[in-house]
N, C-alpha and C positions, 0 to 999 in steps of 0.2 A: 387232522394233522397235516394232510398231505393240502387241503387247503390252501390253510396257512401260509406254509412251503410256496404254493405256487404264486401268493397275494404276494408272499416278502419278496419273488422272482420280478414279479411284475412292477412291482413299486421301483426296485434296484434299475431295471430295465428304463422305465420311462422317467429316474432321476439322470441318466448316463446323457439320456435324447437332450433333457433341458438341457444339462452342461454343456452339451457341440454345439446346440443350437444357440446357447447364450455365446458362445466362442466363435462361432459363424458370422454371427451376428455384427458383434464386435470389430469382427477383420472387416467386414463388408464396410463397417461404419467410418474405422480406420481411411480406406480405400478410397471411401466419397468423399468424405472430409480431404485428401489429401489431391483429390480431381476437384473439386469445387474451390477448393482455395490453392489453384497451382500458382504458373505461371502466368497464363495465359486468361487468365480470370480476377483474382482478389490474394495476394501473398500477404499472407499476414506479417509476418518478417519483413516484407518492404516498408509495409505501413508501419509498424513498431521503427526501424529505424528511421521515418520523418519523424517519430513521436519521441524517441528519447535523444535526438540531437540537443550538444548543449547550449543554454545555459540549462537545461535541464536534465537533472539528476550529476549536478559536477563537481558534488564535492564525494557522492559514491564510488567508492573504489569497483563494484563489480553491482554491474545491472540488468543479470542474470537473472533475479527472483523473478524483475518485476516482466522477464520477456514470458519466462515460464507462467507467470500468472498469466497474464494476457492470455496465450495461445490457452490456458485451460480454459479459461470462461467462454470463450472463440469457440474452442469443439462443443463446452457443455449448452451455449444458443446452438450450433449448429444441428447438434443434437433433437434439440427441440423444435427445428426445422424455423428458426428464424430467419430471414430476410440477409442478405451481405451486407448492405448497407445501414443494418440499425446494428450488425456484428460492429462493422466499423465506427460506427456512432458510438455504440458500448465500447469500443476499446479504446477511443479519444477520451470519453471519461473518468476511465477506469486510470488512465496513465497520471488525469490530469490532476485527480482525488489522491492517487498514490504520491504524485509529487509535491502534493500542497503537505498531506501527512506528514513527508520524509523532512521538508522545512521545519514544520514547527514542533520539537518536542513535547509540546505543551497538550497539544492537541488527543483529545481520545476517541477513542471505539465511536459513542453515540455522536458527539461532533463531527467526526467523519463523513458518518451516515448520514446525516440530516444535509450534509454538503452534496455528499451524490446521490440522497434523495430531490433535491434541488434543484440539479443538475439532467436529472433525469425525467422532473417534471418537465422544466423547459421544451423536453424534447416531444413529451406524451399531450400537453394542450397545444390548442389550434388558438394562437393568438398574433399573430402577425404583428409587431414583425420582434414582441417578446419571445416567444416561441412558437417553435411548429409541431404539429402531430406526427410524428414518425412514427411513435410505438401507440401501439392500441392499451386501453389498460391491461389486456391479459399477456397480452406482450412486454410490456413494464414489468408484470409482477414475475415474467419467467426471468431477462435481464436482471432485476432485482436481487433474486431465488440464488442465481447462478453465482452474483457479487458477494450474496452473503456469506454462502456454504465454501465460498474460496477465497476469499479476501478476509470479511469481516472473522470469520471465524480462527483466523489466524493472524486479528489485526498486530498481536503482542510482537509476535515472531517478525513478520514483516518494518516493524515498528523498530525494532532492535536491528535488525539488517540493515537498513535504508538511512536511518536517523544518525546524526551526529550528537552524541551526547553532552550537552552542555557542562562547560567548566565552570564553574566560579570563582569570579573574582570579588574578594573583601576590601574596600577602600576605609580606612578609618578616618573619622572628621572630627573636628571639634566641634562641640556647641557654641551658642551662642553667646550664653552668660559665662563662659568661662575664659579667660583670655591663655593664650600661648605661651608658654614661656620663651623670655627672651634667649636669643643662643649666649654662649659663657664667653667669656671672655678669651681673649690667646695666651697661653703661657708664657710666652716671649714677656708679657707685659707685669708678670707677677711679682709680688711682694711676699717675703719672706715671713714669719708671723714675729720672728724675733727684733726685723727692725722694727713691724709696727708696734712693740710693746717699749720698746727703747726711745723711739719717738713722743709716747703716750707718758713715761716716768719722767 
């Protein structure tokens, strides 16, 4: 029993260590991220504002979501120790797919995707002067990862934020084979039914 006791101490003990050290972890991560992309280095917030200057995004009232989304994908490559220059690549694309979305309501989830898959290849082959390699494939598939799990995964919501939702308007035509009727005549001009029957006798 007293075992036991001491295994459930120890287990409680060394779950207490992950939590600080997942919390440590965190701050430190915070901290880097927050020295590596200051001032005096890569401000993501400068670059977002060359990126949503208008004509783009100008019929959105508030373009708040799309700065919040940026900077999430920003920390989750940084995270993963990508490059500042393919963060910044990733974030040029990421505005440019969000803006073309907000355009067309039309447009869905997998169309999107196939757009900044597209756009992503461009950047991952070495084809001068089609494209350049910036991103390695595994590099790709972390930008990707990071696009999907915060963007696509929330394409709906985004979708509803961003979009202007189309009115409709109904225009009624005539056909072909059917002719118009012609407008009535003016009242000014009318006959009485009584003189036409007194005419007619």
């Amino acid at each position: 029993m007293a075992i036991v006791e001491m295994l459930r101490q120890l287990n409680r003990e060394r779950r207490q260590e992950m939590t600080t050290a997942k919390k440590r972890s965190q701050m430190q991560l915070s901290v880097t991220f927050d020295s590596a992309f200051g001032k005096d280095d890569l401000d993501v917030n400068r670059l977002l504002d060359k990126l949503l200057v208008p004509p783009r995004f100008e019929g959105v009232a508030d373009v708040s979501p799309v700065r919040h989304l940026v900077m999430s994908i920003a920390k989750e490559c940084f995270r993963e120790l990508l490059p500042k220059v393919q963060i910044e690549a990733l974030c040029t694309i990421v505005v440019k797919v969000v803006h073309e979305d907000a355009l067309t309501w039309q447009r869905t989830g997998p169309q999107s995707f196939l757009h900044f898959q597209r756009e992503l290849i461009a950047l991952s082959a070495n084809r001068p002067p089609y494209s350049v390699a910036l991103f390695t494939p595994a590099e790709s598939y972390i930008a990707c990862d990071a696009v999907l799990n915060l963007y696509y995964a929330h394409f709906r919501l985004f979708k509803t934020l961003l979009s202007s939702i189309p009115t409709p308007s109904l225009r009624q035509r005539s056909t072909a084979d059917i002719d118009e009727p012609q407008p009535p005549l003016p009242l000014c001009n009318a006959v009485l039914v009584q003189e036409i029957m007194t005419k007619e006798a």
